[in-house]
C-alpha positions in Angstrom: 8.7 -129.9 -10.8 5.6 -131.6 -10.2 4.8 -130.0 -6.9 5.7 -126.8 -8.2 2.7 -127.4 -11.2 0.3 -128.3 -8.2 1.0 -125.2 -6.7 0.8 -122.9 -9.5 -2.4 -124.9 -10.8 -3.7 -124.3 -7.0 -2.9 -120.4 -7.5 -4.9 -120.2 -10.4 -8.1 -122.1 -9.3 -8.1 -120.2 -5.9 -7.8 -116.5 -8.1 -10.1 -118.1 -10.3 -12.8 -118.7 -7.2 -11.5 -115.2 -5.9 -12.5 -113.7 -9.2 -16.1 -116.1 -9.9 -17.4 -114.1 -6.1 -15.9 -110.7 -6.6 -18.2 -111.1 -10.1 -21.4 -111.6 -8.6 -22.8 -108.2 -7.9 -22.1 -107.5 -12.1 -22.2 -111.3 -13.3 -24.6 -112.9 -11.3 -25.1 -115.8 -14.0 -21.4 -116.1 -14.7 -20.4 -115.7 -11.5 -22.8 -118.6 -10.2 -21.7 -121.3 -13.2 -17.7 -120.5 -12.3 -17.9 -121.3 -8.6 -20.5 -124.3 -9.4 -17.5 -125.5 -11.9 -14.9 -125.4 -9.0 -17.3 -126.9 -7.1 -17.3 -124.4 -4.1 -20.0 -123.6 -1.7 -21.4 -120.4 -0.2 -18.7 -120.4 2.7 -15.9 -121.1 0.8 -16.2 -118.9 -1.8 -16.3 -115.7 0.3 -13.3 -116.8 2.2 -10.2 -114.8 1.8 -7.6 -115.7 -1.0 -5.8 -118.6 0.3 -8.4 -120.2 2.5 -11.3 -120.9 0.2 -9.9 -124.2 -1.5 -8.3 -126.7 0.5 -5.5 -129.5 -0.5 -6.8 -132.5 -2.7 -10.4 -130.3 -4.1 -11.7 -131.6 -6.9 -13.0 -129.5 -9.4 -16.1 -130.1 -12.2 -15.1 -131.0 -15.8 -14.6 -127.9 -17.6 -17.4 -126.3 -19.6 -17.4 -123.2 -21.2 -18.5 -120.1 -19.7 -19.1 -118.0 -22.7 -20.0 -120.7 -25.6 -19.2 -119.7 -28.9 -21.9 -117.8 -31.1 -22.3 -119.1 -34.6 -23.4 -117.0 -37.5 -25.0 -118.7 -39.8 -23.9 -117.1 -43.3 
């Protein structure tokens, strides 16, 4: 079970890296905070789906992307 979690978690980081550079031309901000998060450089995050993280990456502590906006009543 456990390897199957790594590789779904794995799946998920690499369409999240996928999805962070696809961003840029409309979310240059956005797009620049996710891949600093999954602590990719230039190189690998233009790299095809499946090559851009290897095994054993680390990743940043999350942070939000899109923090909360309080109204103040």
């Amino acid at each position: 079970r456990a390897r199957r979690l790594d590789q779904i978690l794995a799946n998920l980081i690499e369409a999240l890296r996928v999805i962070g550079y696809q961003l840029e031309p409309f979310m240059p901000v956005t797009s620049r905070r996710l891949l600093d998060l999954l602590n990719v450089d230039e190189a690998a995050a233009a790299a095809p789906f499946g090559q851009g993280i290897q095994p054993d990456h680390r990743v940043k502590p999350p942070a939000a992307l899109f923090p909360r906006i309080e109204v103040s009543k």
